[in-house]
N, C-alpha and C positions, 0 to 999 in steps of 0.2 A: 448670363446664366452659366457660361462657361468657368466662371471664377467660381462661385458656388460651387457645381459638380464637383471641381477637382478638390474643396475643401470635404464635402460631406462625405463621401465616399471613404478616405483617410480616418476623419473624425468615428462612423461607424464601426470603423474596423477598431480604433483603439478604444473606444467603451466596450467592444465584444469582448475586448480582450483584457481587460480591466476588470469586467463582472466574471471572468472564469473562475469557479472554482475547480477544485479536485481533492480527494479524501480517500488513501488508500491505509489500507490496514491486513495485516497476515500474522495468524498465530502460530508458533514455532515449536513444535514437542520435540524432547529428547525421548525417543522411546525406550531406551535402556534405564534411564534414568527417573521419567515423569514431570522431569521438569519443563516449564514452559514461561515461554516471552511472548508479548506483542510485542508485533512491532508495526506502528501508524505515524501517519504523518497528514498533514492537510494545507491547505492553501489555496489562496483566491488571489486573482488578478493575476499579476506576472510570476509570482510564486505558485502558482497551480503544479507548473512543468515540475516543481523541487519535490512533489508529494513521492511520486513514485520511484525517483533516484532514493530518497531516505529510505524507504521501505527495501531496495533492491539493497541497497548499502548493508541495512539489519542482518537481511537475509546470509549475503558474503560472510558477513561477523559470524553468527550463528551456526550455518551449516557446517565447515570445519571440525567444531566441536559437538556433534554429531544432531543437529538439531535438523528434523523437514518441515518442513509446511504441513499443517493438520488434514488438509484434506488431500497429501498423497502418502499420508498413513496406509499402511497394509490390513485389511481388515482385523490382521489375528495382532497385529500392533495395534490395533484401536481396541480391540477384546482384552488384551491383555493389561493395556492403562487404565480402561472402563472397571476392571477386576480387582486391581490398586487403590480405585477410588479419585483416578486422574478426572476431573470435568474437562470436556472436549468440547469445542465451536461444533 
Protein backbone atom coordinates (compact mmCIF):
# COMPACT_ATOMS: atom_id res chain seq x y z
CA UNK A 1 0.00 0.00 0.00
CA UNK A 2 2.92 2.15 0.80
CA UNK A 3 4.09 1.95 -3.01
CA UNK A 4 0.59 3.17 -4.16
CA UNK A 5 0.25 6.20 -1.70
CA UNK A 6 3.49 7.57 -2.66
CA UNK A 7 2.41 7.22 -6.51
CA UNK A 8 -1.16 8.68 -6.18
CA UNK A 9 -0.75 11.47 -4.26
CA UNK A 10 2.05 12.98 -7.13
CA UNK A 11 -0.10 11.65 -9.96
CA UNK A 12 -3.26 13.75 -8.36
CA UNK A 13 -1.47 16.76 -8.05
CA UNK A 14 -0.14 16.60 -11.83
CA UNK A 15 -3.67 16.14 -13.41
CA UNK A 16 -4.76 19.28 -11.04
CA UNK A 17 -2.38 20.87 -12.65
CA UNK A 18 -2.75 19.89 -16.08
CA UNK A 19 -6.72 20.68 -16.00
CA UNK A 20 -5.91 24.44 -14.87
CA UNK A 21 -7.02 26.84 -16.75
CA UNK A 22 -6.87 30.63 -16.63
CA UNK A 23 -8.38 33.56 -18.86
CA UNK A 24 -7.51 37.08 -18.20
CA UNK A 25 -8.51 40.06 -20.08
CA UNK A 26 -8.36 44.22 -19.44
CA UNK A 27 -9.65 46.94 -21.67
CA UNK A 28 -7.35 49.83 -22.22
CA UNK A 29 -8.84 53.53 -23.01
CA UNK A 30 -6.75 56.50 -23.93
CA UNK A 31 -8.83 59.12 -22.61
CA UNK A 32 -7.44 62.12 -24.47
CA UNK A 33 -7.72 60.18 -27.40
CA UNK A 34 -10.77 57.45 -27.37
CA UNK A 35 -8.81 55.00 -28.34
CA UNK A 36 -8.92 51.61 -26.99
CA UNK A 37 -7.05 47.90 -26.82
CA UNK A 38 -7.66 44.59 -25.32
CA UNK A 39 -5.70 43.14 -23.97
CA UNK A 40 -6.43 38.90 -23.10
CA UNK A 41 -4.62 36.13 -22.93
CA UNK A 42 -5.81 32.36 -21.88
CA UNK A 43 -4.37 29.22 -21.05
CA UNK A 44 -4.92 25.61 -19.52
CA UNK A 45 -2.56 23.29 -17.90
CA UNK A 46 0.94 24.61 -17.27
CA UNK A 47 0.31 27.56 -19.47
CA UNK A 48 -2.46 28.95 -17.10
CA UNK A 49 0.47 30.97 -14.97
CA UNK A 50 1.44 32.82 -18.73
CA UNK A 51 -2.38 34.28 -18.91
CA UNK A 52 -1.82 37.00 -16.43
CA UNK A 53 1.96 37.95 -17.19
CA UNK A 54 0.58 38.51 -20.97
CA UNK A 55 -2.15 40.70 -19.75
CA UNK A 56 0.25 42.66 -17.17
CA UNK A 57 2.90 42.78 -20.15
CA UNK A 58 0.00 44.68 -22.42
CA UNK A 59 -0.83 46.71 -19.72
CA UNK A 60 3.32 48.12 -19.25
CA UNK A 61 2.99 48.58 -23.36
CA UNK A 62 0.04 50.62 -23.08
CA UNK A 63 0.17 52.71 -20.06
CA UNK A 64 3.16 54.90 -21.15
CA UNK A 65 1.36 56.12 -23.96
CA UNK A 66 -1.22 57.22 -21.91
CA UNK A 67 -3.75 54.37 -21.86
CA UNK A 68 -5.64 53.07 -18.15
CA UNK A 69 -7.63 50.39 -17.50
CA UNK A 70 -11.39 51.08 -18.28
CA UNK A 71 -12.62 50.60 -14.96
CA UNK A 72 -10.11 53.22 -13.21
CA UNK A 73 -11.66 55.79 -15.56
CA UNK A 74 -12.49 59.02 -13.75
CA UNK A 75 -16.22 59.41 -14.05
CA UNK A 76 -16.04 62.84 -16.11
CA UNK A 77 -13.34 60.48 -18.26
CA UNK A 78 -15.93 58.00 -18.72
CA UNK A 79 -18.82 61.09 -19.38
CA UNK A 80 -16.63 62.66 -21.55
CA UNK A 81 -15.71 59.19 -24.10
CA UNK A 82 -19.49 58.15 -23.60
CA UNK A 83 -20.14 62.01 -25.21
CA UNK A 84 -17.52 61.02 -28.39
CA UNK A 85 -19.42 58.00 -28.89
CA UNK A 86 -16.48 55.86 -27.28
CA UNK A 87 -18.30 52.28 -26.27
CA UNK A 88 -16.97 51.33 -22.80
CA UNK A 89 -16.84 47.61 -20.97
Amino acid sequence: MKIVTGFLLPGILAALTLAACASESIVMVNPRTGATVKCGASGSGLMAGMAAGAVEECRQKYGPQGYVAAERLTPGERADLERRGVSLP
